[in-house]
C-alpha positions in Angstrom: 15.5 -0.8 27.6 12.8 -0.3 29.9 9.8 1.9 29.6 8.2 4.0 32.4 4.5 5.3 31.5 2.2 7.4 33.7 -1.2 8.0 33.4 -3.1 9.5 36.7 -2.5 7.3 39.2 -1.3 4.4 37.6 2.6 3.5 36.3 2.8 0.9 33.6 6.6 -0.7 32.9 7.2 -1.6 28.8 10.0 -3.4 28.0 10.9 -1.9 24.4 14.2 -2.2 21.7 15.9 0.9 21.0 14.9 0.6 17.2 11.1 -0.2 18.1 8.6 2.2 16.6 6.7 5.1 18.2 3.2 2.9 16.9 4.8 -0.5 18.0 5.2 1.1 21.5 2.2 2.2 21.7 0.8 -0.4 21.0 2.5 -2.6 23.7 1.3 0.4 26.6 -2.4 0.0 25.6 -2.0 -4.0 26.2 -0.5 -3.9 29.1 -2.9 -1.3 30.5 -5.4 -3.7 29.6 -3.8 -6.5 30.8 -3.5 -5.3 33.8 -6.8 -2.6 34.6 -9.1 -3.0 31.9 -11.4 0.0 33.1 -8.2 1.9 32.7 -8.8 0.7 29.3 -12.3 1.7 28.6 -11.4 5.3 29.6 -8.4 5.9 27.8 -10.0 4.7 24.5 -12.8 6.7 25.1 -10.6 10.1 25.6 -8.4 9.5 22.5 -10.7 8.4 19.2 -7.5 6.9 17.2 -7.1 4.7 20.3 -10.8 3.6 19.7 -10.5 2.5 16.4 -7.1 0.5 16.9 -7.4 -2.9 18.5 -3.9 -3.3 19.3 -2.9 -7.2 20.3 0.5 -8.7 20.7 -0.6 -10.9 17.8 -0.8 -7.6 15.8 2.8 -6.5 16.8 3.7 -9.6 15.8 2.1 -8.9 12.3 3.2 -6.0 12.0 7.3 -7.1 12.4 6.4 -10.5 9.9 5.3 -8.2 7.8 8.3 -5.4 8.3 10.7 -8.9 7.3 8.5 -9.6 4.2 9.2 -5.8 3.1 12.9 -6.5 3.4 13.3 -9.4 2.0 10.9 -8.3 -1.0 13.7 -5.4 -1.2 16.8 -7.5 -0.9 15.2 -9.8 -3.5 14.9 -6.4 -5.6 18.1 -5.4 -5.0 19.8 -8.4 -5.8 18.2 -8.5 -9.1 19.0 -5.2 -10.1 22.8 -6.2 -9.2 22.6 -9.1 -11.3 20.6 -6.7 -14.3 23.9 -4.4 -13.9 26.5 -7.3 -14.2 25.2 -8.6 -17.3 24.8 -5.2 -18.7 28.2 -4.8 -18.0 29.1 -8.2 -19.7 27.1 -7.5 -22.7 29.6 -3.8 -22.9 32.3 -6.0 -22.9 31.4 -7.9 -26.1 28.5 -6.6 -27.4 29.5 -8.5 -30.7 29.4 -11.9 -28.9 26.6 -14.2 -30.3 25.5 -14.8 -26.4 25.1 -10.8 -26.1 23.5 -10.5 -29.8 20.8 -13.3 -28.2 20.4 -11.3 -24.7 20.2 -7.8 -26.4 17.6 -9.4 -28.8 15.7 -10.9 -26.2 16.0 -7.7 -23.8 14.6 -6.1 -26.7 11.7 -8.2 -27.4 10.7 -8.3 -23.7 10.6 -4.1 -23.4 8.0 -4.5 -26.6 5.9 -6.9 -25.2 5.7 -4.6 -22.2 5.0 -1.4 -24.3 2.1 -3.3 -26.2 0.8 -4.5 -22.4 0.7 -0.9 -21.5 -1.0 0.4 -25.0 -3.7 -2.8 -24.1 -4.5 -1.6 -20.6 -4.9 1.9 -21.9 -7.1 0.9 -24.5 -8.8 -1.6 -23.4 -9.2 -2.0 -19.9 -11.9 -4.4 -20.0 -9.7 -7.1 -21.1 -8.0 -7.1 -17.5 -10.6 -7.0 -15.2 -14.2 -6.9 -14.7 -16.2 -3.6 -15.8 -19.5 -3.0 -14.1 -22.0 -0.4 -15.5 -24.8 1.0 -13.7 -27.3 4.1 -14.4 -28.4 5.8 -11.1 -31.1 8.5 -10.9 -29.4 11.3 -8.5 -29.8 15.1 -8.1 -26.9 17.9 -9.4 -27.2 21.5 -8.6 -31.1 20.6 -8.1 -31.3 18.8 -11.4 -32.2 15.3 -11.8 -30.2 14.1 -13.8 -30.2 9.9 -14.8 -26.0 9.3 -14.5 -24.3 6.1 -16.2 -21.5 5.2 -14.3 -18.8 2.8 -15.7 -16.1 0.8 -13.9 -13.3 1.2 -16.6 -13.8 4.8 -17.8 -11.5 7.0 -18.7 -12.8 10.0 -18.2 -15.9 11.7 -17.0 -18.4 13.0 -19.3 -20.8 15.8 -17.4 -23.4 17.6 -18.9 -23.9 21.3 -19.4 -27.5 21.5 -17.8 -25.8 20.6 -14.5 -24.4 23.9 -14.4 -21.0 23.0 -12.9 -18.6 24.5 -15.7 -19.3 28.1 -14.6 
């Protein structure tokens, strides 16, 4: 479908899909305007600050559809997994006595503690994953100076009462 756009004296024609988004549009308008009158350009990104800070190309409408076809495949790929989780649950209901379900229960079991022990290990020691920086900074709280230590993998925030802020 085509795309009719006016702005002052000037009429810009976008050739858009019917399923294209309102960004994606918008996007194609500001390139052809500067296409086509860069001074144009200038102005309207000086009237309209989220204009300004977005650089729209083609080669980011482009990005933005690869990436839109990563996102469904990454939830087909989901999906189909979950279908094939459900069809072997469903096998395993069937016989659940089978020595091929006793060996996927037990190993379905296994795998969900392994996960509940990664999740106690991240809690509890979050250091092991990742890098923790510590660094003591001299600042100023309710007017007092006060010397803070401030770590990377905390847990929780430790103030003290001469700050004044509980009250």
């Amino acid at each position: 479908m085509q795309l009719t756009v006016g702005y002052e004296d000037t009429f810009i024609q976008v050739e858009v899909d019917a399923q294209d988004q309102v960004e994606n549009i918008k996007a194609l308008i500001e390139a052809q305007i500067e296409e086509g009158n860069p001074s144009l350009a200038q102005s309207l990104k000086a009237h309209d600050v989220a204009v300004a800070s977005c650089r729209s190309t083609l080669y980011d409408l482009m990005h933005v559809q690869g990436v839109r076809m990563a996102l469904m495949k990454q939830h087909m790929d989901i999906a189909a997994r979950k279908y094939k989780q459900d069809q072997e649950a469903l096998e395993l209901e069937r016989n659940p006595f089978s020595e091929e379900a006793q060996v996927k229960i037990e190993e379905a079991i296994r795998l969900g503690n392994v996960q509940h022990n990664m999740e106690i290990a991240m809690e509890e020691m979050p250091e092991a994953f990742g890098r923790v920086h510590m660094l003591y900074i001299s600042t100023v709280v309710n007017n007092m100076p006060v010397k803070a230590f401030v770590d990377s993998g905390a847990q929780s925030t430790i103030m003290s009462s001469v700050c004044r802020l509980l009250n």
